[in-house]
C-alpha positions in Angstrom: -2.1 17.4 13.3 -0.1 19.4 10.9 2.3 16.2 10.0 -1.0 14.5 9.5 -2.9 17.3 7.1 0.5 16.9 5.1 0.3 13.5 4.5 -3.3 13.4 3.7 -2.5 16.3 1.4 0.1 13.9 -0.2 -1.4 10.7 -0.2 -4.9 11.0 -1.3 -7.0 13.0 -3.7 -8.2 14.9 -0.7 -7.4 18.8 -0.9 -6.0 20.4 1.7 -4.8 23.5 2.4 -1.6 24.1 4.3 -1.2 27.6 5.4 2.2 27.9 5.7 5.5 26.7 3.5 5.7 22.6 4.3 9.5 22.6 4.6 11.3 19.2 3.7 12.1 18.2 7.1 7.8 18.5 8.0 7.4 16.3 4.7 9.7 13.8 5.1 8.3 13.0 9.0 5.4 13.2 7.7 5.3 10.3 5.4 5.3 8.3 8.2 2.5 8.6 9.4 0.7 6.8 6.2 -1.0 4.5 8.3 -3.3 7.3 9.9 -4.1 8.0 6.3 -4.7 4.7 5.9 -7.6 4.9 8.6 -8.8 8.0 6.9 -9.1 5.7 3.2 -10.4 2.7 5.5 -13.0 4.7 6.5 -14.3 6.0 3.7 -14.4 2.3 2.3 -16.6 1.4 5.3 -18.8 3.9 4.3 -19.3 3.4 0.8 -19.4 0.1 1.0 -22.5 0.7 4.0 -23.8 2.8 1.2 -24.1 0.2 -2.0 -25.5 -2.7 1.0 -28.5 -3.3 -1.4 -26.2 -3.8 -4.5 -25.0 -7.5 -6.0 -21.6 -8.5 -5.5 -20.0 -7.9 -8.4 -21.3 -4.3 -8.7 -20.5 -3.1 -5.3 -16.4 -4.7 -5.6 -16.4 -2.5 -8.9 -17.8 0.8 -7.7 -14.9 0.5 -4.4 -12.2 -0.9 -6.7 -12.9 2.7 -8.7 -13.1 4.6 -5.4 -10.1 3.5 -4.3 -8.1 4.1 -7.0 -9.4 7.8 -6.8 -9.2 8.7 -3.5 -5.3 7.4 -3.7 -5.0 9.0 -7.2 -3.3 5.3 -8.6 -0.4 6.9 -6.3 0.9 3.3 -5.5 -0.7 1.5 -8.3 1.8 3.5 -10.8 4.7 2.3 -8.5 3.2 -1.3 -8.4 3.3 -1.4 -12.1 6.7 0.2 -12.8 8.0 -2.6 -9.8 6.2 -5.2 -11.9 7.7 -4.6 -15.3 11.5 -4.3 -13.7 11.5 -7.3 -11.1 9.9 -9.7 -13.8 12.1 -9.2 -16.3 14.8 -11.3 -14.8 17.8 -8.9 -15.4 20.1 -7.6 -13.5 19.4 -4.9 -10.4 21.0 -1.9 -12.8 18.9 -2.7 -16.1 15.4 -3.6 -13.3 16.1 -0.4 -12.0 16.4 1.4 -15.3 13.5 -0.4 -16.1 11.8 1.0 -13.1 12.2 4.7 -14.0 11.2 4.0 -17.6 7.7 6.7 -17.8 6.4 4.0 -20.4 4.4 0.5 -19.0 5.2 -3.0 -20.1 3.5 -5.8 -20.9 4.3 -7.3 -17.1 3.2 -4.0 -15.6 0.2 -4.2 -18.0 -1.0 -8.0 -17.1 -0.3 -7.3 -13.5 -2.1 -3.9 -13.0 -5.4 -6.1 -15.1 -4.5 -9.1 -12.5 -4.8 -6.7 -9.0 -8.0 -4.7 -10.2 -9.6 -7.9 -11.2 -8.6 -9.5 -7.3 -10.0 -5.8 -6.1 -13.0 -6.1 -7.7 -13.9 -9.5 -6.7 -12.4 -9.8 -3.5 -13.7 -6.1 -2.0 -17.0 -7.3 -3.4 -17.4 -10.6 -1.2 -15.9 -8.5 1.9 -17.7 -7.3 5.3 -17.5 -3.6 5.9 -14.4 -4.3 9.1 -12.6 -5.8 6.2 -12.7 -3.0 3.8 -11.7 -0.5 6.6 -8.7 -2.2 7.7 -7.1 -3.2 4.2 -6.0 0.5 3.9 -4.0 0.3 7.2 -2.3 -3.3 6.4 -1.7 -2.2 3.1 0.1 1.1 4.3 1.7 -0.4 7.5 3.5 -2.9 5.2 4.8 -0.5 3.0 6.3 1.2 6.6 8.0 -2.9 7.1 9.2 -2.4 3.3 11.3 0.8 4.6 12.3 -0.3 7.5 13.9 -3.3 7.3 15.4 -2.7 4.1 18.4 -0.6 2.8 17.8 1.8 -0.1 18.5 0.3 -3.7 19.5 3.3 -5.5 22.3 5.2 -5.7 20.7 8.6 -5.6 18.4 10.1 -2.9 15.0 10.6 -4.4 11.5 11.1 -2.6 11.4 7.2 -1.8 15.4 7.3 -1.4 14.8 9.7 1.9 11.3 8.0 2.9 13.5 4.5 3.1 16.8 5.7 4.7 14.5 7.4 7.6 12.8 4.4 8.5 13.9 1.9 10.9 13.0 -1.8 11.9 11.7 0.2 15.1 9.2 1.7 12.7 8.4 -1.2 11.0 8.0 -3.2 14.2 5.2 -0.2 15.3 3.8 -0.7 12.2 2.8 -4.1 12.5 1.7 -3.6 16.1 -0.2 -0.8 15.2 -2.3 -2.6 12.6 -3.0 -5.9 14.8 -3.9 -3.2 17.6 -6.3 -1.7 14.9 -7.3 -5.7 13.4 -8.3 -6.5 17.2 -10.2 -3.5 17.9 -12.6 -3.4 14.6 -12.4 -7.5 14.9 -10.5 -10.0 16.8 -10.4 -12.6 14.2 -8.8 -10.1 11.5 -5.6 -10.4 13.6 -5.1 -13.9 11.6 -5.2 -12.7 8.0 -3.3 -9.6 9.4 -0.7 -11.6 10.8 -0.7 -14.2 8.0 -0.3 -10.9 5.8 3.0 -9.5 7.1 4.3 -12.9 7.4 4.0 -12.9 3.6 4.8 -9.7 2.8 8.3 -10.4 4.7 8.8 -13.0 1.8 8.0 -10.2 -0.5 10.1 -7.7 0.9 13.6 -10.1 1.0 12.5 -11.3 -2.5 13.0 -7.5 -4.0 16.2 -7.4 -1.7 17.2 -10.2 -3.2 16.4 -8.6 -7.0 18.0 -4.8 -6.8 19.6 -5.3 -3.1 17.0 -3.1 -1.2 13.7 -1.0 -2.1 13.3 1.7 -3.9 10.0 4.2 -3.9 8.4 2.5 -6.4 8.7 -1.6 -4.9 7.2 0.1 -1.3 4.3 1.4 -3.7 3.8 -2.5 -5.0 4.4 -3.7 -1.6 1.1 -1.6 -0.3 -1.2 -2.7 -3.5 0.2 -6.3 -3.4 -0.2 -6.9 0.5 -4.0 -5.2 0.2 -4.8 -7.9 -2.0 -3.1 -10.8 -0.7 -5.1 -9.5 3.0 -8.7 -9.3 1.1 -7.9 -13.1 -0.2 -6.8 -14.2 3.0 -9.7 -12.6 5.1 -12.1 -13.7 2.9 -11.4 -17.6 3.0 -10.5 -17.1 6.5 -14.0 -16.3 7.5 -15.5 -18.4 4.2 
Protein backbone atom coordinates (compact mmCIF):
# COMPACT_ATOMS: atom_id res chain seq x y z
CA UNK A 1 0.00 0.00 0.00
CA UNK A 2 2.94 2.24 0.61
CA UNK A 3 4.62 1.44 -2.95
CA UNK A 4 1.17 2.40 -4.16
CA UNK A 5 0.54 5.87 -2.09
CA UNK A 6 4.06 6.65 -3.67
CA UNK A 7 3.23 6.25 -7.06
CA UNK A 8 -0.03 8.03 -6.75
CA UNK A 9 1.95 10.76 -5.06
CA UNK A 10 4.18 10.82 -8.21
CA UNK A 11 1.98 10.35 -10.89
CA UNK A 12 -1.03 12.36 -10.39
CA UNK A 13 -1.98 15.76 -9.03
CA UNK A 14 -3.30 13.90 -6.11
CA UNK A 15 -1.63 14.91 -2.68
CA UNK A 16 -0.48 12.63 -0.55
CA UNK A 17 1.36 12.47 2.43
CA UNK A 18 4.10 9.97 3.05
CA UNK A 19 5.14 9.93 6.62
CA UNK A 20 8.29 8.77 6.39
CA UNK A 21 11.61 9.47 4.02
CA UNK A 22 10.57 7.52 0.44
CA UNK A 23 14.11 6.19 -0.06
CA UNK A 24 15.18 5.50 -3.82
CA UNK A 25 14.94 1.92 -3.74
CA UNK A 26 10.75 2.38 -2.46
CA UNK A 27 10.53 4.92 -5.53
CA UNK A 28 12.01 3.18 -8.13
CA UNK A 29 9.67 -0.25 -7.30
CA UNK A 30 7.23 1.81 -7.08
CA UNK A 31 6.97 3.15 -10.50
CA UNK A 32 5.88 0.01 -11.45
CA UNK A 33 3.07 -0.15 -10.27
CA UNK A 34 1.56 2.73 -12.70
CA UNK A 35 -1.08 0.62 -13.88
CA UNK A 36 -2.92 0.61 -10.36
CA UNK A 37 -2.65 4.36 -10.81
CA UNK A 38 -3.95 3.92 -13.92
CA UNK A 39 -7.30 2.35 -12.33
CA UNK A 40 -7.22 5.12 -9.81
CA UNK A 41 -7.33 7.94 -13.11
CA UNK A 42 -9.75 5.40 -14.94
CA UNK A 43 -11.94 5.78 -12.27
CA UNK A 44 -12.27 9.04 -11.77
CA UNK A 45 -12.96 9.36 -15.77
CA UNK A 46 -15.93 6.98 -15.14
CA UNK A 47 -17.13 9.21 -12.83
CA UNK A 48 -16.94 12.42 -14.41
CA UNK A 49 -17.94 11.36 -17.38
CA UNK A 50 -21.33 9.66 -15.30
CA UNK A 51 -21.47 13.17 -14.05
CA UNK A 52 -21.71 15.44 -17.51
CA UNK A 53 -24.38 12.29 -19.00
CA UNK A 54 -26.91 15.15 -19.86
CA UNK A 55 -24.16 17.18 -21.70
CA UNK A 56 -23.63 17.23 -25.87
CA UNK A 57 -20.72 15.46 -27.22
CA UNK A 58 -18.48 17.85 -27.86
CA UNK A 59 -18.72 19.56 -24.37
CA UNK A 60 -18.44 16.52 -22.29
CA UNK A 61 -14.88 15.15 -24.55
CA UNK A 62 -13.65 18.84 -23.62
CA UNK A 63 -14.38 19.00 -19.93
CA UNK A 64 -12.41 15.10 -19.55
CA UNK A 65 -9.73 16.03 -22.02
CA UNK A 66 -9.03 19.09 -19.31
CA UNK A 67 -9.50 16.66 -16.43
CA UNK A 68 -7.20 14.45 -17.57
CA UNK A 69 -4.57 16.57 -18.24
CA UNK A 70 -4.91 17.85 -14.52
CA UNK A 71 -5.20 14.95 -12.59
CA UNK A 72 -1.77 13.69 -14.50
CA UNK A 73 -0.33 17.25 -14.25
CA UNK A 74 0.59 17.02 -18.47
CA UNK A 75 3.25 14.59 -16.63
CA UNK A 76 3.47 12.39 -19.92
CA UNK A 77 2.08 14.91 -22.29
CA UNK A 78 5.44 17.07 -21.72
CA UNK A 79 7.39 13.86 -22.49
CA UNK A 80 5.05 13.17 -25.59
CA UNK A 81 5.96 16.51 -26.89
CA UNK A 82 9.69 16.62 -26.19
CA UNK A 83 9.57 12.68 -28.06
CA UNK A 84 7.76 14.40 -30.89
CA UNK A 85 10.05 17.24 -31.70
CA UNK A 86 13.38 14.79 -31.50
CA UNK A 87 12.06 11.54 -33.36
CA UNK A 88 10.53 13.80 -36.22
CA UNK A 89 13.25 15.60 -37.01
CA UNK A 90 14.92 12.88 -38.92
CA UNK A 91 18.49 13.26 -37.32
CA UNK A 92 20.64 11.29 -35.88
CA UNK A 93 19.93 9.35 -32.27
CA UNK A 94 22.67 11.99 -30.56
CA UNK A 95 21.23 15.39 -32.00
CA UNK A 96 17.15 13.52 -31.40
CA UNK A 97 18.23 13.00 -28.04
CA UNK A 98 19.72 16.53 -27.57
CA UNK A 99 16.74 17.48 -29.01
CA UNK A 100 14.76 15.63 -26.45
CA UNK A 101 16.26 17.38 -23.36
CA UNK A 102 15.94 20.80 -25.09
CA UNK A 103 13.41 22.76 -22.07
CA UNK A 104 11.98 24.71 -25.22
CA UNK A 105 8.95 23.02 -27.62
CA UNK A 106 9.13 22.82 -31.45
CA UNK A 107 6.98 23.23 -33.95
CA UNK A 108 6.52 19.06 -34.25
CA UNK A 109 5.97 18.94 -30.49
CA UNK A 110 3.60 22.00 -30.98
CA UNK A 111 1.31 20.41 -34.01
CA UNK A 112 1.45 17.06 -32.28
CA UNK A 113 0.40 18.13 -28.62
CA UNK A 114 -2.73 20.32 -30.87
CA UNK A 115 -3.20 16.80 -32.93
CA UNK A 116 -3.66 14.43 -29.43
CA UNK A 117 -5.93 16.98 -27.43
CA UNK A 118 -8.00 17.46 -30.51
CA UNK A 119 -8.36 13.15 -30.87
CA UNK A 120 -9.04 13.49 -26.82
CA UNK A 121 -11.57 15.72 -27.06
CA UNK A 122 -13.45 14.08 -29.74
CA UNK A 123 -12.82 10.70 -29.17
CA UNK A 124 -13.44 10.71 -25.10
CA UNK A 125 -16.55 12.55 -26.10
CA UNK A 126 -18.20 9.70 -28.35
CA UNK A 127 -16.91 7.03 -25.60
CA UNK A 128 -19.07 4.79 -23.11
CA UNK A 129 -18.09 5.21 -19.43
CA UNK A 130 -16.04 1.24 -19.57
CA UNK A 131 -14.04 2.99 -22.22
CA UNK A 132 -12.97 5.96 -20.44
CA UNK A 133 -12.03 3.85 -17.34
CA UNK A 134 -9.83 1.45 -19.01
CA UNK A 135 -7.85 3.96 -21.38
CA UNK A 136 -5.84 5.01 -18.28
CA UNK A 137 -4.70 1.34 -17.66
CA UNK A 138 -3.83 0.56 -21.50
CA UNK A 139 -2.23 3.73 -21.71
CA UNK A 140 0.05 3.03 -18.57
CA UNK A 141 0.48 -0.74 -19.11
CA UNK A 142 2.06 0.17 -22.54
CA UNK A 143 4.36 2.45 -21.23
CA UNK A 144 5.40 -0.75 -18.76
CA UNK A 145 5.87 -2.85 -22.60
CA UNK A 146 7.92 0.39 -23.66
CA UNK A 147 10.44 -0.44 -20.59
CA UNK A 148 10.46 -3.77 -20.78
CA UNK A 149 11.33 -4.88 -23.91
CA UNK A 150 13.62 -2.21 -24.64
CA UNK A 151 17.18 -1.23 -23.62
CA UNK A 152 17.85 2.27 -22.32
CA UNK A 153 18.88 4.96 -25.04
CA UNK A 154 21.02 7.12 -22.96
CA UNK A 155 24.15 7.10 -21.74
CA UNK A 156 23.45 8.45 -18.34
CA UNK A 157 21.03 6.97 -15.64
CA UNK A 158 18.29 9.47 -15.09
CA UNK A 159 14.70 8.97 -13.44
CA UNK A 160 13.51 7.13 -16.77
CA UNK A 161 17.24 5.71 -17.30
CA UNK A 162 16.57 3.47 -13.78
CA UNK A 163 12.63 3.09 -14.43
CA UNK A 164 13.82 1.33 -18.08
CA UNK A 165 16.82 -0.71 -16.87
CA UNK A 166 14.49 -2.25 -14.00
CA UNK A 167 11.93 -3.43 -16.14
CA UNK A 168 11.77 -6.69 -17.87
CA UNK A 169 9.82 -8.38 -20.85
CA UNK A 170 8.48 -10.35 -17.65
CA UNK A 171 6.98 -7.04 -16.65
CA UNK A 172 5.88 -6.05 -19.77
CA UNK A 173 4.23 -9.46 -20.49
CA UNK A 174 2.16 -8.89 -16.92
CA UNK A 175 1.36 -5.74 -18.14
CA UNK A 176 -0.45 -6.71 -21.11
CA UNK A 177 -2.17 -9.53 -19.24
CA UNK A 178 -3.07 -7.36 -16.60
CA UNK A 179 -4.92 -4.96 -18.82
CA UNK A 180 -6.89 -7.71 -21.04
CA UNK A 181 -7.68 -9.25 -17.35
CA UNK A 182 -9.08 -5.68 -16.55
CA UNK A 183 -10.68 -5.15 -20.57
CA UNK A 184 -12.62 -8.55 -19.81
CA UNK A 185 -13.79 -7.77 -16.52
CA UNK A 186 -15.34 -4.10 -17.20
CA UNK A 187 -16.17 -5.59 -20.89
CA UNK A 188 -15.43 -8.51 -22.89
CA UNK A 189 -15.47 -6.93 -26.19
CA UNK A 190 -12.70 -4.21 -25.07
CA UNK A 191 -10.24 -7.15 -25.15
CA UNK A 192 -10.16 -6.40 -29.17
CA UNK A 193 -9.18 -2.77 -29.26
CA UNK A 194 -6.96 -3.65 -26.20
CA UNK A 195 -5.24 -6.26 -28.01
CA UNK A 196 -5.28 -4.42 -31.37
CA UNK A 197 -3.64 -1.63 -29.06
CA UNK A 198 -0.49 -3.34 -27.92
CA UNK A 199 -0.10 -4.94 -31.22
CA UNK A 200 0.42 -1.36 -32.43
CA UNK A 201 2.09 0.06 -29.81
CA UNK A 202 4.84 -2.86 -30.39
CA UNK A 203 5.32 -1.14 -33.89
CA UNK A 204 5.75 2.06 -31.95
CA UNK A 205 8.01 0.87 -29.54
CA UNK A 206 10.72 -0.87 -32.27
CA UNK A 207 10.16 2.29 -34.38
CA UNK A 208 11.82 4.55 -31.44
CA UNK A 209 14.45 1.61 -31.13
CA UNK A 210 14.99 1.84 -34.39
CA UNK A 211 15.43 6.06 -34.05
CA UNK A 212 17.90 6.47 -30.73
CA UNK A 213 18.44 2.48 -30.16
CA UNK A 214 16.16 2.12 -27.10
CA UNK A 215 13.76 4.41 -24.89
CA UNK A 216 14.38 6.97 -22.89
CA UNK A 217 11.89 8.65 -20.05
CA UNK A 218 10.55 10.89 -22.26
CA UNK A 219 9.44 8.28 -25.53
CA UNK A 220 7.68 5.93 -22.55
CA UNK A 221 5.79 9.23 -21.65
CA UNK A 222 4.59 9.56 -25.67
CA UNK A 223 4.15 5.93 -25.66
CA UNK A 224 1.29 6.19 -22.75
CA UNK A 225 -0.44 9.46 -24.53
CA UNK A 226 -0.05 7.98 -28.04
CA UNK A 227 -1.41 4.31 -27.21
CA UNK A 228 -4.56 6.19 -25.04
CA UNK A 229 -5.44 7.71 -28.23
CA UNK A 230 -4.84 5.15 -30.72
CA UNK A 231 -7.17 2.75 -27.94
CA UNK A 232 -10.14 5.52 -27.86
CA UNK A 233 -10.10 5.41 -31.86
CA UNK A 234 -9.99 1.90 -32.08
CA UNK A 235 -12.75 1.22 -29.33
CA UNK A 236 -14.89 3.66 -30.73
CA UNK A 237 -15.19 2.19 -34.45
CA UNK A 238 -14.97 -1.13 -32.88
CA UNK A 239 -18.30 -0.80 -31.33
CA UNK A 240 -19.48 2.05 -34.07
Amino acid sequence: MRKILIAIGFYTRIPINIKEKVTDDEFYSAMKLIPIVGILIGSLMYLINAGLAGFASDIRGLILTIFYIFITGGLHIDGFMDSMDGLLSNRDKDRIIEIMKDSRVGSFGVISMVVLFALYSVFMGYSQGEILFLMPVVGRCSGIVSAGITPYAKKNLDLGGRFVEETKPKHAVAAVLFSGMIAIFVNPGLIIPTGVTFSLVFFIVKWIEGKIQGTTGDTTGMVIESSQALFLILSYFYFS
